[in-house]
Each structure stands twice: as structure tokens, then as C-alpha cells.
VOMIKOL-792396 format. One record per residue: residue in one letter; x, y, z of N, C-alpha, C in turn. Coordinates in pm, whole numbers, padded with zeros to 5 digits, always signed. Each point is the difference from the previous one (the first is absolute). Last residue first. Layout:
REM residues N
aXYZXYZXYZ;...
This chain:
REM residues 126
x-00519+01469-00014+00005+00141+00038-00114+00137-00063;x+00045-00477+00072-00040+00036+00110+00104+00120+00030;x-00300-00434-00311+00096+00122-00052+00012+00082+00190;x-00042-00566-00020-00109+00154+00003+00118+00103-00037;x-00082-00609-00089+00083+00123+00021-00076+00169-00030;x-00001-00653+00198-00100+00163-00046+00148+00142-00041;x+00024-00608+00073+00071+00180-00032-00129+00079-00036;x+00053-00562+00254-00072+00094-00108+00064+00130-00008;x+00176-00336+00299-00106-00089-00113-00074+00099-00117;x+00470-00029+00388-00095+00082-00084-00114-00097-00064;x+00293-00164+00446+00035+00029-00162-00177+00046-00043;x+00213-00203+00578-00082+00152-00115+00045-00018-00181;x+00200-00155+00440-00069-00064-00050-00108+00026-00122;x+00187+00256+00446+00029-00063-00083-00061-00104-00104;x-00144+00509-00019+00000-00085+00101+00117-00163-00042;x-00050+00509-00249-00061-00102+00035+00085-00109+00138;x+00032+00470-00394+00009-00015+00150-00114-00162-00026;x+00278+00393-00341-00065-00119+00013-00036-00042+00155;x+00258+00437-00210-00105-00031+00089-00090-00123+00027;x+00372+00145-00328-00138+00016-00042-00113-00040+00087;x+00470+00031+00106+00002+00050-00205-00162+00027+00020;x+00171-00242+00409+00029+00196+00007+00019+00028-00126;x-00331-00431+00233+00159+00003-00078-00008+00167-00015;x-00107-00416+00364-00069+00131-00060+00145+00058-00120;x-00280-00462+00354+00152+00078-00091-00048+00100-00025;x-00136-00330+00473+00012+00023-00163+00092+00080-00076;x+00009-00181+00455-00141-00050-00032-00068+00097-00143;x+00475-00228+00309-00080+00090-00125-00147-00019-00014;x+00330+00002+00461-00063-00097-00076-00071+00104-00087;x+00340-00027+00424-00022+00081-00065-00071-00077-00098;x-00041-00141+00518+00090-00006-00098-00062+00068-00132;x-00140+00023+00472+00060+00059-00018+00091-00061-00132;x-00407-00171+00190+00130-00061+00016+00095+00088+00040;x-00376+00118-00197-00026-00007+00106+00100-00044+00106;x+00062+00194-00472-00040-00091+00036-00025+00008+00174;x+00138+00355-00422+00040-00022+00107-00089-00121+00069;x+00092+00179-00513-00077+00049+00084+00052-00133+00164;x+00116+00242-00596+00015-00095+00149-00098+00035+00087;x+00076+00009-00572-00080+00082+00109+00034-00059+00146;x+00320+00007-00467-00052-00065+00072-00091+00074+00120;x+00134+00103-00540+00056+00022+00149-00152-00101+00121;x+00167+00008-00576-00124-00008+00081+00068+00018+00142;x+00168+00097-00514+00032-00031+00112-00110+00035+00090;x-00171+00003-00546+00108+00046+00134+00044-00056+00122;x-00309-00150-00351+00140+00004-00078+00069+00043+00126;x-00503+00149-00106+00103-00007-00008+00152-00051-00044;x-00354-00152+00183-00063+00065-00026+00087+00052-00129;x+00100-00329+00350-00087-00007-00117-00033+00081-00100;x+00449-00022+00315-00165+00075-00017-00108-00076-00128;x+00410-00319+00222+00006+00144-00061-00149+00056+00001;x+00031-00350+00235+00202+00039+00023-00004+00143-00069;x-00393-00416+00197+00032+00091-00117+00127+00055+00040;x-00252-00495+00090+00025+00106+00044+00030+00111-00115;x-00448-00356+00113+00196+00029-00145+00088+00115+00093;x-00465-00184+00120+00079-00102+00063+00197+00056-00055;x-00555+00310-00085+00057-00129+00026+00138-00011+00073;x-00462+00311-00106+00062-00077+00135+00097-00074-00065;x-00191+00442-00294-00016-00122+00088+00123-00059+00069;x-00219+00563-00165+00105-00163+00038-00088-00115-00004;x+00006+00531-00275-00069-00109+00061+00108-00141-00013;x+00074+00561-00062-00009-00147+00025-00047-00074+00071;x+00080+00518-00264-00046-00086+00105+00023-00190+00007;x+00223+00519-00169+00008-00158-00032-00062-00045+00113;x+00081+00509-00227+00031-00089+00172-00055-00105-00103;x+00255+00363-00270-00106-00112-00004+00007-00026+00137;x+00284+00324-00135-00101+00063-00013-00125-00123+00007;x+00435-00114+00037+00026+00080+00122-00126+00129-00026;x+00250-00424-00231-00036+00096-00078-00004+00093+00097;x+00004-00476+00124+00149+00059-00023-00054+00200-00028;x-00310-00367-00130+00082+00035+00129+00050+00081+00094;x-00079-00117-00459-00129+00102+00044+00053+00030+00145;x+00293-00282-00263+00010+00114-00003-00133+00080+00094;x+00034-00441+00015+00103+00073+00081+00001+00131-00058;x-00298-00251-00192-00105+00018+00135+00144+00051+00093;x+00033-00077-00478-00121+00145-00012+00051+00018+00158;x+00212-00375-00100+00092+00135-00013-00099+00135+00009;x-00179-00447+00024+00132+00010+00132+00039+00135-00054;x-00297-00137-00322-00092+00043+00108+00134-00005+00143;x+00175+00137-00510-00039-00169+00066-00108+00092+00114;x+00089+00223-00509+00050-00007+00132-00043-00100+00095;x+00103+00241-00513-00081-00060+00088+00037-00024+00081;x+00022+00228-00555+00056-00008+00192-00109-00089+00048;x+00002+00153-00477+00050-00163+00036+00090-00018+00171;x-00225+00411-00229-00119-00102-00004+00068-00132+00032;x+00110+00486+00198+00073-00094-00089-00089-00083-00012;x-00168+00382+00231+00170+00048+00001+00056-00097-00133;x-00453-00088+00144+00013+00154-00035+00105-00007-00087;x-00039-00368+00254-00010-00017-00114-00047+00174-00077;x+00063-00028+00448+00141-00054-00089-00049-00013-00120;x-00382+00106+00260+00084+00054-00008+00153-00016-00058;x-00309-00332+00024-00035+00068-00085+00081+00130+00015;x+00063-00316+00347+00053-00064-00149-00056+00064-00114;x-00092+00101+00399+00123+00086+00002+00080-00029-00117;x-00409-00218+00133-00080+00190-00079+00176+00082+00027;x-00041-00473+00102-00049+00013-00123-00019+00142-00024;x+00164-00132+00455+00078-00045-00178-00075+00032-00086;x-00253+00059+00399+00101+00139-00053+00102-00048-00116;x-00284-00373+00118-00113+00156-00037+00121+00148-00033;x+00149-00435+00226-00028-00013-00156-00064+00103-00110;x+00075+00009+00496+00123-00001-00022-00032+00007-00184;x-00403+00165+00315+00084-00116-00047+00147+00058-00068;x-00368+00327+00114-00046-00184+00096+00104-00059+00006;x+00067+00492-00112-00049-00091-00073+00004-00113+00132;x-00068+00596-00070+00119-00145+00082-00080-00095-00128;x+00028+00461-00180+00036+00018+00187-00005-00162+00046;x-00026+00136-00489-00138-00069+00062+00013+00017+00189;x+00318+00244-00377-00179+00028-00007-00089-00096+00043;x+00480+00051+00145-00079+00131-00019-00157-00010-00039;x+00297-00398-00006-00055+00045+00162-00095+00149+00018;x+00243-00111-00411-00109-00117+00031-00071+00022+00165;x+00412+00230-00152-00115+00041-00095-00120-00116+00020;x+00401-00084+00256-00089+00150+00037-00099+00053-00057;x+00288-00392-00137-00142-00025+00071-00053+00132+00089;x+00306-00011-00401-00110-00043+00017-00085-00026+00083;x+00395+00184+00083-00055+00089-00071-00130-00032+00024;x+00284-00276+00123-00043+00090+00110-00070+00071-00063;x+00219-00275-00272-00123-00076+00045-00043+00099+00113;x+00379+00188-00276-00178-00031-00041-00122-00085+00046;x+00472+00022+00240-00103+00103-00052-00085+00044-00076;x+00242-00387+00045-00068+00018+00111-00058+00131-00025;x+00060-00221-00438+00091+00056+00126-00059+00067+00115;x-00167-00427-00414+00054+00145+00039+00010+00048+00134;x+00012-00430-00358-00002+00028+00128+00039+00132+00075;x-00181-00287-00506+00073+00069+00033-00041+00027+00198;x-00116-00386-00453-00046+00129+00135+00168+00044+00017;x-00217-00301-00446+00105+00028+00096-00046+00111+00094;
């Protein structure tokens, strides 16, 4: 049986993980060394790679790089995140108002339209 511990031990954890390697490549790379940290705290905790990658987020000592690709999907919420994405405008030749991407105000996500994540780097950046 697992157990699901509290946002604040997962902040805990991943400060203590960020402390002693400063970034990681991958979304999967920081689960596992935040999944040893919890397991400090409780041997039957654990945690999903959506909840490591909104909390790290979110956290406000991790930046979050990202790597895009091109496709066809639209988006509504932050990838990144979870958060409300605001619309980027920009003015046409026409003069009509037109998005030419999003940006979200939790965790600074920024892309173009058409844009979704393909990869998570994360850097310590305090």
C-alpha cells in the first residue's frame, strides 16, 4: 500500500533534491531523487511525474525550461503547470487583433501558437 504526502513535503522534497544536484535534464530524473527524498520522510510515499512537474513549478525557486514542438491541438490550460494561460495579441496589417501566443502568470510558461512542451529541464535558481 502507498501513501500520498502533503504538498509540503513534496516542496520540501524537491528543495532537498535541487540542493544537491542544482538542475536535472528531465522530468523523470528529478522524480526519482524527490522519490528518495519522501522516502526519507515515509517508505510507503510517492508521487506521480504531473504532480513532481506542477509542484516544481509552481515552487518559485525552480525555472523550468522547455522544449517545444509544432503541433495542430489547441491548449486552454498551462501545460506546465495547470494555470490560466493569457492570451499574447498582436496587431495585423489589416489592423485586426490576432494571437500569436500564450503566456501564463503562475509559472511564466511562454509559447507560440501551436506550441506544447516535449521535454522539462529543471535549474535550482536561488
Amino acid at each position: 500500500m502507498y501513501k500520498l504526502p502533503t504538498e509540503e513535503e513534496i516542496r520540501g522534497a524537491i528543495y532537498g533534491a535541487m540542493k544537491k544536484k542544482k538542475s536535472f535534464p528531465s522530468l523523470t530524473s528529478l522524480r526519482e531523487e524527490v522519490l528518495k527524498e519522501l522516502k526519507k520522510l515515509d517508505a510507503s510515499y510517492t508521487v506521480s511525474l504531473k504532480r513532481t512537474r506542477i509542484l516544481a513549478a509552481r515552487s518559485g525557486f525552480i525555472r523550468v525550461e522547455v522544449k517545444k514542438k509544432h503541433t495542430n491541438k489547441k491548449i486552454e490550460n498551462c501545460p506546465v503547470c495547470g494555470g490560466k494561460l493569457e492570451k499574447i495579441r498582436n496587431i495585423s496589417l489589416l489592423g485586426e487583433k490576432i494571437v500569436i501566443g500564450y503566456v501564463c502568470k503562475s509559472c511564466r510558461y511562454k509559447s507560440k501558437v501551436n506550441e506544447l512542451p516535449l521535454r522539462y529541464s529543471f535549474h535550482f535558481s536561488r
